[in-house]
C-alpha positions in Angstrom: 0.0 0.0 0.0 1.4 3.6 -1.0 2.7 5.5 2.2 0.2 8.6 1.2 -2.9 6.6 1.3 -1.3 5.3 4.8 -1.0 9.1 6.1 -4.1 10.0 4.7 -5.9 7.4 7.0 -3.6 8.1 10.0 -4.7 11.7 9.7 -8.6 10.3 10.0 -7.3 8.7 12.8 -5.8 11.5 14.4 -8.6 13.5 13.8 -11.5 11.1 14.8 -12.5 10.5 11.6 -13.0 7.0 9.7 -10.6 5.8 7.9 -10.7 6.0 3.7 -12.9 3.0 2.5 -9.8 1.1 0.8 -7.3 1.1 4.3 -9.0 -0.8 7.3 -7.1 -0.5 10.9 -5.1 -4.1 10.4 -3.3 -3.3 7.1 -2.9 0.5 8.6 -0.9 -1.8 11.2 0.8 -4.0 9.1 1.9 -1.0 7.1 3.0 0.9 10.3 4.8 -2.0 11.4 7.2 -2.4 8.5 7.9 1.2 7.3 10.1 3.3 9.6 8.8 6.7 7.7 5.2 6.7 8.3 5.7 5.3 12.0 7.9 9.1 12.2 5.0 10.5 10.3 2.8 9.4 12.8 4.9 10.3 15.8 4.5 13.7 14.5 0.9 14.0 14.0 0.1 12.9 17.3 2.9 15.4 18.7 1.1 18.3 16.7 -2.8 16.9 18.3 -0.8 17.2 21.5 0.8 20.5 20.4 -2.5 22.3 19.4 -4.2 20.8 22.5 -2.1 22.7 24.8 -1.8 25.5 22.6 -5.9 26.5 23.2 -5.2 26.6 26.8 -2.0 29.4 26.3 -1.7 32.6 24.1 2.1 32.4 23.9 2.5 35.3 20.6 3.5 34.6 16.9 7.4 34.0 18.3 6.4 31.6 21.2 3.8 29.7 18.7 6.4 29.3 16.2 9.4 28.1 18.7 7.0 25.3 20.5 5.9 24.0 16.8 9.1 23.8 15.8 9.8 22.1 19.5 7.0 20.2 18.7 8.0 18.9 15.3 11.8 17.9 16.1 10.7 16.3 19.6 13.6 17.0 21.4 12.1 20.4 23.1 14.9 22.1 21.2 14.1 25.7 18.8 17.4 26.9 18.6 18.1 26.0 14.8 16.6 24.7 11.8 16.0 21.0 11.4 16.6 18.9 8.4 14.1 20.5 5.4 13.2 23.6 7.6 13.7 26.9 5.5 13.2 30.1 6.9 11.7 33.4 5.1 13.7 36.2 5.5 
């Protein structure tokens, strides 16, 4: 199964949604279980659900928004640099 329809459905499941009619929850498994790249992609939707949850409950400014998405994204808690594919307008 192509890795997009795989992230399509895991972004239903992130969401609460069902899942697209051609992926059911064992082969979203299976899938998850042998490709290191949507397992990541994963990691990071669920850290962006957990992001956005805790972002409603502060008002942090533009600055502090972008910092703890970037925090966020990487996982490590870190917003000093860029990470790997990050660009940055000028």
């Amino acid at each position: 199964m192509q890795c997009s329809r795989i992230r399509t459905a895991l972004s239903a499941r992130a969401d609460g949604e069902a899942l697209p009619p051609d992926v059911d929850g064992p082969a979203l498994d299976a899938h998850l279980a042998g490709c290191p790249e949507c397992r990541r992609w994963e990691r990071q939707v669920q850290r962006l659900r957990e992001f956005t949850g805790s972002a409603e409950e502060a008002d942090p400014g533009a600055e502090g928004l972008l910092a703890a998405l970037r925090a966020a994204l990487d996982g490590d808690g870190e917003t000093g640099g860029t990470g790997q594919g990050e660009s940055r307008a000028g």
